[in-house]
C-alpha positions in Angstrom: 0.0 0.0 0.0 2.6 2.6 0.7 4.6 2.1 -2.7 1.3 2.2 -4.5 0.5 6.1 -2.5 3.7 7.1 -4.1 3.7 5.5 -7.1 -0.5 7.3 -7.5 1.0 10.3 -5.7 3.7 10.3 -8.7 1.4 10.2 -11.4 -0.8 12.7 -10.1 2.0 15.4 -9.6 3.5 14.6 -13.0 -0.5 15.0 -14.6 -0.2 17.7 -13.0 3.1 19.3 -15.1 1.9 18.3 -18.1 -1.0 20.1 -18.0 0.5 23.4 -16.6 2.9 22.9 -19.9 0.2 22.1 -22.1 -3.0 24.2 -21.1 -2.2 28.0 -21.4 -5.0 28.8 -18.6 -3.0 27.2 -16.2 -0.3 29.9 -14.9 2.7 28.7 -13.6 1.9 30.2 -10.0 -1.3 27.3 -9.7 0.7 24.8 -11.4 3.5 25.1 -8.7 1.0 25.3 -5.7 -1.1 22.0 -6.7 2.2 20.5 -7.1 3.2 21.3 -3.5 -0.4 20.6 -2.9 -0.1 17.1 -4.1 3.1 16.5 -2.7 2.2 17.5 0.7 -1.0 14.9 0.5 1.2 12.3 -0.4 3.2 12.4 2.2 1.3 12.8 4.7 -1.1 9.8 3.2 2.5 7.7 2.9 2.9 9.2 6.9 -0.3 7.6 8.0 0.6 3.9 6.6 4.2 4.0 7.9 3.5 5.2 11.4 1.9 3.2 14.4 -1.7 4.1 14.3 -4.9 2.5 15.5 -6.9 1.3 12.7 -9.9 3.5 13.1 -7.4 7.0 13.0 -6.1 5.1 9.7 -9.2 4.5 8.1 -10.1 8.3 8.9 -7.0 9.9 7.7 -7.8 7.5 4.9 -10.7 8.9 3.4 -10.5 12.5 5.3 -6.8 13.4 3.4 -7.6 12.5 -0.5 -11.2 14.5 0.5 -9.4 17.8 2.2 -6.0 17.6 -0.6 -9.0 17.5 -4.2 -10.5 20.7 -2.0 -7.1 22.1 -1.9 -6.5 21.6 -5.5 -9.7 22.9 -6.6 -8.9 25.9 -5.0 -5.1 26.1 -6.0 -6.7 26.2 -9.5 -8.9 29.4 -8.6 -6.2 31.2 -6.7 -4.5 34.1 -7.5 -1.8 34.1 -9.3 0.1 36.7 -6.4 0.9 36.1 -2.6 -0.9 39.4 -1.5 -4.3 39.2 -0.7 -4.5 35.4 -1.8 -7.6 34.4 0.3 -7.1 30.7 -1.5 -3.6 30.5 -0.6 -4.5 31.2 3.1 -6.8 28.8 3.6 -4.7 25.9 1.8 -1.5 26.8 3.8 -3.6 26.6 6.9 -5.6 23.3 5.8 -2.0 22.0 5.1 -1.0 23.0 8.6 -3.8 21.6 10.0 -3.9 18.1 8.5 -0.6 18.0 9.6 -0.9 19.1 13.1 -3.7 16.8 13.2 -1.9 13.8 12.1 1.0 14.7 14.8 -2.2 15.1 17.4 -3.3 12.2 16.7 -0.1 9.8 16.7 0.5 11.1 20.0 -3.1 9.7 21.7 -3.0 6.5 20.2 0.6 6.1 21.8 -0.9 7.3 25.4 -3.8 4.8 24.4 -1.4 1.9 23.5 
């Protein structure tokens, strides 16, 4: 399961390129944040299978992840294509952060749990 999140993770990102080289609609500035959207996903999707988890926080991260990273991307394609004032950047930095933070939360309770 973990070389097959990489190895979808992989494909996506490099969809991803092709189509910010192909499709002229696609600025550069989207292209690069899905990518580090994507990347970030994968990760933290790998994160979840390597590390000690009960099975219910595995299932969640599961489904909740892939759900939370296609909202990110859908709004990295509507963002801005500036930092300032980037209302769609805040909120997928801090989604990021938080799907992170949760992840790091939640590793930490099922080793008090364990």
């Amino acid at each position: 399961m973990k070389n097959t999140i990489l190895f979808i993770g992989g494909i996506i990102l490099l969809s991803n390129l092709l189509l910010g080289m192909i499709l002229s609609a696609y600025p550069i500035f989207n292209v690069g944040l899905n990518s580090v959207v994507i990347i970030v996903n994968t990760v933290l999707l790998y994160a979840v299978n390597v590390i000690q988890l009960k099975d219910a926080f595995k299932i969640f991260f599961s489904l909740f992840l892939p759900i939370i990273g296609v909202i990110e991307f859908i709004l990295g394609l509507f963002a801005n294509s500036q930092f300032k004032d980037n209302w769609f950047l805040v909120f997928i930095v801090f989604a990021l952060m938080g799907e992170a933070i949760l992840l790091v939360v939640i590793k930490k309770v099922s080793q008090i749990n364990s």
